[in-house]
C-alpha positions as CSV (number, residue, x, y, z in Angstrom):
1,X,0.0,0.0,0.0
2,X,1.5,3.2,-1.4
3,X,1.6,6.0,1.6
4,X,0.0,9.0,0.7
5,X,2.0,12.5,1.0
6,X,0.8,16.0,0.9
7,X,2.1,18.1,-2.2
8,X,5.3,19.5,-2.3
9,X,3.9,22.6,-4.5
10,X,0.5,23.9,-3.1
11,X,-1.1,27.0,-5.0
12,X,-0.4,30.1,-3.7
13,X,-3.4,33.0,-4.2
14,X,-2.1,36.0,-5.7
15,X,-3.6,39.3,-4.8
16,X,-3.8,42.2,-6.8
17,X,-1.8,44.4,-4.2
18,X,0.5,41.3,-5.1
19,X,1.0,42.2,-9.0
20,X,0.6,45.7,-8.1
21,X,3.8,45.7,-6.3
22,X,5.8,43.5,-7.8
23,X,6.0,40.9,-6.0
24,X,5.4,38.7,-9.2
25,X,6.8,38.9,-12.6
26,X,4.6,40.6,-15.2
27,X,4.9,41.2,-18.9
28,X,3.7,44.5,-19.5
29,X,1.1,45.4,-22.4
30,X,-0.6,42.8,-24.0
31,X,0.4,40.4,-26.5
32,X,-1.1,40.5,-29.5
33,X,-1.6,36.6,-31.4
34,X,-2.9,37.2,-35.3
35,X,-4.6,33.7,-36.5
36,X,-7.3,32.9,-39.2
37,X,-10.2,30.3,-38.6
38,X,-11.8,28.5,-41.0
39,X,-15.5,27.1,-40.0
40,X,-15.4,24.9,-43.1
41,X,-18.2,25.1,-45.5
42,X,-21.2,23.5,-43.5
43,X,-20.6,25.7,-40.8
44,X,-19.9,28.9,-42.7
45,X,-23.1,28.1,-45.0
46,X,-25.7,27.6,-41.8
47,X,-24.1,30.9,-40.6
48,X,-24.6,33.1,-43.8
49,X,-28.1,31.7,-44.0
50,X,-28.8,32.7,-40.2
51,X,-27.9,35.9,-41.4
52,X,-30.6,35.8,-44.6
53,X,-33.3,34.6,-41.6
54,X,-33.5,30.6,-42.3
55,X,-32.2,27.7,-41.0
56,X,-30.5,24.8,-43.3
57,X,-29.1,21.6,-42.8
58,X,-27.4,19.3,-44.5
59,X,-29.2,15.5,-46.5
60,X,-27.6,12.1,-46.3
61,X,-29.4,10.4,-49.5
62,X,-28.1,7.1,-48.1
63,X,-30.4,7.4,-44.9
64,X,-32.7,10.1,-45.8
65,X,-31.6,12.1,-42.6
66,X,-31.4,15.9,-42.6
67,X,-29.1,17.4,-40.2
68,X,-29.3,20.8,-38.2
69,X,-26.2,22.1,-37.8
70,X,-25.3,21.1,-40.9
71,X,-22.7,18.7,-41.1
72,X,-20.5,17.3,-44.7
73,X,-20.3,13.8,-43.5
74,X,-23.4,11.4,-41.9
75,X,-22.1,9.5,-39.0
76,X,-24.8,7.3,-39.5
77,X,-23.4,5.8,-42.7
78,X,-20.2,7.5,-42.8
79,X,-20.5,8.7,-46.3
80,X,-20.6,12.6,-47.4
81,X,-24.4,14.2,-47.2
82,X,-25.2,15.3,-49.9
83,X,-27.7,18.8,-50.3
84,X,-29.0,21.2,-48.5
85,X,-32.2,21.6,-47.2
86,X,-33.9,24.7,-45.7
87,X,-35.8,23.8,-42.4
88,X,-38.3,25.7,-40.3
89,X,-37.7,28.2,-37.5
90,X,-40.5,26.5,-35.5
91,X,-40.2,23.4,-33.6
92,X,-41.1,20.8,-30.1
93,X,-39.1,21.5,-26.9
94,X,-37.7,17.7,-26.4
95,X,-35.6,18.6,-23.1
96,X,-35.3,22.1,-21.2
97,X,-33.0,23.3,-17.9
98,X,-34.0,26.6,-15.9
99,X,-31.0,27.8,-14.5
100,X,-30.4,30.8,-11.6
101,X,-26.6,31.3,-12.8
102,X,-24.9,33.9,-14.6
103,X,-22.0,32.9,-17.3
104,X,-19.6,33.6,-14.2
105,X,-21.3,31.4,-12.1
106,X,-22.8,33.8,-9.8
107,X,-26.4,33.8,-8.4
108,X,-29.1,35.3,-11.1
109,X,-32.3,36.7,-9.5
110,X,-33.6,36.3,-13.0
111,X,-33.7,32.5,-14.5
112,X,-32.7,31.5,-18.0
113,X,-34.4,28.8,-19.6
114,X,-32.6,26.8,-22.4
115,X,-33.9,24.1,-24.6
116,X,-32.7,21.5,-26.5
117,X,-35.5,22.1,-30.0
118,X,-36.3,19.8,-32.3
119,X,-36.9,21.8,-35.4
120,X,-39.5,21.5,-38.2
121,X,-37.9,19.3,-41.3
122,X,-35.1,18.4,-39.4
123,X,-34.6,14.7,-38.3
124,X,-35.6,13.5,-35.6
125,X,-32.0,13.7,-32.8
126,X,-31.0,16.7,-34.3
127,X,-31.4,18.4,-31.5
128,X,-31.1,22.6,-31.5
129,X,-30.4,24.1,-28.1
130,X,-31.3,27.6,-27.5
131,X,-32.4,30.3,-25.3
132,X,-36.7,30.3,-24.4
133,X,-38.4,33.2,-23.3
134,X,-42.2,34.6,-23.2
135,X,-43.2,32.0,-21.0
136,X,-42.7,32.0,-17.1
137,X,-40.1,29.3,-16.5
138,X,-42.3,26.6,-14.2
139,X,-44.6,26.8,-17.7
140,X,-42.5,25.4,-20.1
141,X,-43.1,21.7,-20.6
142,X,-41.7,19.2,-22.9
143,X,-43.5,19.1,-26.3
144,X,-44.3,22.7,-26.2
145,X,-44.4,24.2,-29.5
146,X,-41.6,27.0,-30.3
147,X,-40.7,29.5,-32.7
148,X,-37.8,31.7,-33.6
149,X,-37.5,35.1,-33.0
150,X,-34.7,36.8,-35.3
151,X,-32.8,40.1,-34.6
152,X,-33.7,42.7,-37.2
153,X,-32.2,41.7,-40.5
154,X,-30.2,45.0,-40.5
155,X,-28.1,44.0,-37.0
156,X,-27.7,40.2,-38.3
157,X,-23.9,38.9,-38.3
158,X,-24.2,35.5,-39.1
159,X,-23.7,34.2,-35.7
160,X,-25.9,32.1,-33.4
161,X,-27.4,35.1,-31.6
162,X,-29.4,36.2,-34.7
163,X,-31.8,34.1,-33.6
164,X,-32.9,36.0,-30.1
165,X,-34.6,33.2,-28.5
166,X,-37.6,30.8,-29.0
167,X,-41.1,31.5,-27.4
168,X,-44.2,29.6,-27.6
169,X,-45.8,29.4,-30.7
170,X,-49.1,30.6,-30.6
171,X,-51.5,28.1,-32.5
C-alpha cells in the first residue's frame, strides 16, 4: 500500500496588491496573437443563412436524414451528405434546464431557460439548443411548440445570436 504524501507545490493566491507591487513577474502590455479560422463550408453556410433569416441543414441520401447544424459527413453511414435543405424556424421542446446562474457562475435573480429544440424538417435527434423566453419558466413543458424570433435583418452577423430566443408558438 502506497503511503500518501501532501504536495510538495500547493497553489499560492495571488492578490492584486501582489501584481501591483511587484511581487510577481509581469509582462507589460498585452500580446497581440494574429490567427485565421476556417468554419469549413457546413458551418460557414448555416451561418450566412442565419444571417438571410432561415435555418438549413445538410441531406444524407443514403439514410434520408437531414441534419441541423449542418454537417459534410453522416455518422450514421459515414458517407458525405449530400444537399442542402432549408428547415423551419419553428419546432417541439424535447428537453429544457432553468438555471439561476450567470455565465460567471454567480447567483441570477432572474432564471434563464434553455432548450434543446427539435426543429421542423429536421430529423428527428437533431437536436437545436437555444435560449426560451415569453413563458414563465415553471410553464414550459416538454413538447411545447416553439418559434424563432430573429434580430432585425439589418443588425444580423451570421452568428448564433441572430436568432434571439424561442417563445411559444401561438397556434
Amino acid at each position: 500500500m502506497r503511503k500518501m504524501t501532501k504536495p510538495r507545490h500547493e497553489g499560492v493566491e495571488i492578490s492584486s496588491d501582489d501584481l501591483k507591487g511587484g511581487r510577481y513577474f509581469v509582462v507589460p502590455g498585452a500580446a497581440r496573437f494574429e490567427y485565421d479560422w476556417s468554419m469549413g463550408e457546413a458551418m460557414g453556410r448555416f451561418l450566412a443563412e442565419l444571417k438571410n433569416g432561415r435555418i438549413v441543414g445538410r441531406r444524407c441520401s443514403q439514410c434520408g436524414r437531414i441534419l441541423v447544424p449542418p454537417r459534410m459527413f453522416c455518422e450514421e453511414d459515414f458517407r458525405p451528405t449530400d444537399s442542402w435543405v432549408q428547415v423551419g424556424d419553428c419546432g417541439t421542446i424535447e428537453t429544457y434546464s432553468v438555471s439561476y446562474l450567470n455565465a460567471d457562475a454567480s447567483r441570477s435573480k432572474e432564471p434563464t431557460v434553455v432548450a434543446v429544440i427539435a426543429l421542423d424538417g429536421a430529423s428527428r435527434g437533431m437536436g437545436f439548443l437555444h435560449f426560451i423566453r415569453g413563458v414563465p419558466p415553471g410553464q414550459v413543458k416538454i413538447g411545447m411548440r416553439v418559434k424563432a424570433v430573429w434580430r432585425p435583418s439589418a443588425k444580423r452577423e451570421g452568428a448564433i445570436t441572430d436568432i434571439r430566443f424561442f417563445e411559444p408558438e401561438v397556434s
